[in-house]
C-alpha angles and dihedrals in degrees: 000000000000092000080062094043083053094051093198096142115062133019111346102205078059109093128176114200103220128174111277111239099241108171140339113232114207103201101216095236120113125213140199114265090242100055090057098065080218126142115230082218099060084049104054087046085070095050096060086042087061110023090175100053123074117228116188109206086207103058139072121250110186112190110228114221121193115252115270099217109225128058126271108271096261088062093046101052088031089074095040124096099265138125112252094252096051081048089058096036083053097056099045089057097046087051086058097051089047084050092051096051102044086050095048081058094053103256135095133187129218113216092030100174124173089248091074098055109087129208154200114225116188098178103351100173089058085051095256119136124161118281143210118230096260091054112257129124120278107242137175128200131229132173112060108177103106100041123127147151122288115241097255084040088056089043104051088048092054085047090051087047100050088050093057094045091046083052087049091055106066097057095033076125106054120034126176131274120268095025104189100216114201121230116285090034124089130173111231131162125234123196085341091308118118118231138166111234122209152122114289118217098240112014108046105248132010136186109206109200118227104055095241117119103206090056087049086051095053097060093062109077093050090042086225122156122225125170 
């Protein structure tokens, strides 16, 4: 979601307003394990993801958006002068356009529905919502729980990642002075070669050879081993 709220792939005069993250709340409440659906594994992925940060498997943590100020886009045309079917014929278009756009910035989202797409009105019962300057209507996009990369999005970031991992490489001997290593990483030495020593997402521990952390960083979203 925030690799969306950046907009750094696709066309950058394309923006999609999206709800700003502002806390996590954490209800006190504890629940059976089996009542969270929830894998002991996963969890413990994003344990070793944030090492300095507690996660309990048996609690709730509900994400708290700020509020995106209109009404979903059934409410919106529901309220124009139009005839039921145009309604319908309006918010399937503009779904489109939503679609289109999403996809143009590298991202999709699975269960795409018109109730997730908010907007301005200024008289809607006139037929008047805001618009962009090219015309089209102002939206704004909720309900993030399905969105992922589209396939030549995902490509072209596994293609970002082994680059940098390829550039890492040529110097894995010698990094530069003053590494800052993160919590949960620590560079050793083993028989006079350098290494960095943590916990890996998926396999317990793991010695990366070459002494440098972000390398070490890299090879963890694609869970790949390199001494």
């Amino acid at each position: 979601m925030e690799e969306l709220r950046q907009g750094n792939y696709g066309p950058r005069q394309l923006r999609i307003p999206m709800q700003k993250p502002m806390a996590i709340y954490a209800p006190p409440e504890r629940m059976q394990l089996w009542q969270t659906g929830r894998s002991r594994d996963k969890i413990m992925t994003k344990v070793a993801r944030h090492p300095g940060i507690e996660v309990d498997i048996l609690r709730s943590y509900i994400l708290i958006y700020a509020w995106l100020k209109g009404f979903d886009s059934v409410q919106t045309f529901a309220v124009m002068p139009w005839e039921r079917q145009r309604q319908i014929d309006e918010q399937q278009k503009l779904l489109k356009q939503v679609n289109a756009d999403l996809e143009k910035k590298g991202f999709m989202v699975a269960d795409n529905k018109p109730t997730h797409i908010i907007l301005r009105t200024v008289r809607a019962r006139e037929g008047r919502v805001q618009k962009k300057r090219n015309g089209s209507m102002l939206y704004g996009l909720i309900d993030y729980e399905l969105l992922q990369r589209t396939p030549a999005h995902e490509e072209v970031v596994k293609k970002s990642q082994r680059s940098r991992y390829l550039q890492l490489q040529k110097s894995r001997f010698n990094p530069p002075a003053g590494t800052a290593f993160p919590a949960g990483l620590k560079p050793t030495e083993v028989m006079g070669v350098d290494y960095v020593y943590g916990r890996s997402e998926s396999t317990g521990w793991i010695a990366v050879g070459g002494g440098q952390e972000p390398r070490a960083v890299q090879l963890l979203p694609s869970r790949e081993v390199a001494l």
